[in-house]
C-alpha positions in Angstrom: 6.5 10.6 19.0 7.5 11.8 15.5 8.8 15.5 15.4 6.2 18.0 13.6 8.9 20.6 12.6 10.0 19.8 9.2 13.8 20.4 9.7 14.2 17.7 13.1 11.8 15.7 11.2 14.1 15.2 8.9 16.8 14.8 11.1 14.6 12.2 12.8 13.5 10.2 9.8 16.9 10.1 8.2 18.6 9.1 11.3 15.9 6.0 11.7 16.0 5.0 8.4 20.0 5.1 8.7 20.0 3.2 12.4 17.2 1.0 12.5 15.0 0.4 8.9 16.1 -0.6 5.0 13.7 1.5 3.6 11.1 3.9 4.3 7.9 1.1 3.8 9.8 -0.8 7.2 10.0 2.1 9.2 6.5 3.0 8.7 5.7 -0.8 9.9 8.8 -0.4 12.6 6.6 3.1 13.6 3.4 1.9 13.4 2.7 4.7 10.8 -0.4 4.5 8.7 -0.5 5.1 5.2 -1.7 8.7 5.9 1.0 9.6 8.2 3.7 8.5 6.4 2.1 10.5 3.3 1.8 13.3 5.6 5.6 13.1 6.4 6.9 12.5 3.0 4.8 16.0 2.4 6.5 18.2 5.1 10.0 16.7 4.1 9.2 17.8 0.0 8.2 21.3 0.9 11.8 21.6 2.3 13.0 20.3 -1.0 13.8 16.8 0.2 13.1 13.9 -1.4 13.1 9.8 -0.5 16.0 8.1 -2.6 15.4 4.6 -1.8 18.9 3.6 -3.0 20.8 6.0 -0.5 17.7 4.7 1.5 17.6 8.6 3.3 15.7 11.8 1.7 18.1 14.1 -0.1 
C-alpha cells in the first residue's frame, strides 16, 4: 500500500526507486500503479517542493 502523507511518501518512493526500480516509469510497472496514480503521486511530492530527477533517479 503506498503511503498518502506526502512526507513518508517520499520517504517511500525514494527509498523504492533507490532499492528496487531504475526509474520512476519501472516502479510504476514494479507497483502496479496506473497512469493516474503515479500522476497523483508525482503531485503530492511537488507541493512539498520535490521534484523527479531522473539522473539521480530520486525526487529532490
Amino acid at each position: 500500500m503506498i503511503p498518502q502523507d506526502p512526507v513518508i511518501l517520499l520517504s517511500y518512493i525514494n527509498t523504492q526507486l533507490r532499492d528496487n526500480y531504475g526509474s520512476l516509469e519501472s516502479l510504476a510497472e514494479g507497483l502496479d500503479l496506473s497512469q493516474e496514480e503515479l500522476e497523483t503521486i508525482v503531485s503530492k511530492l511537488k507541493s512539498l517542493g520535490y521534484e523527479y530527477h531522473q539522473g539521480q533517479n530520486k525526487f529532490v
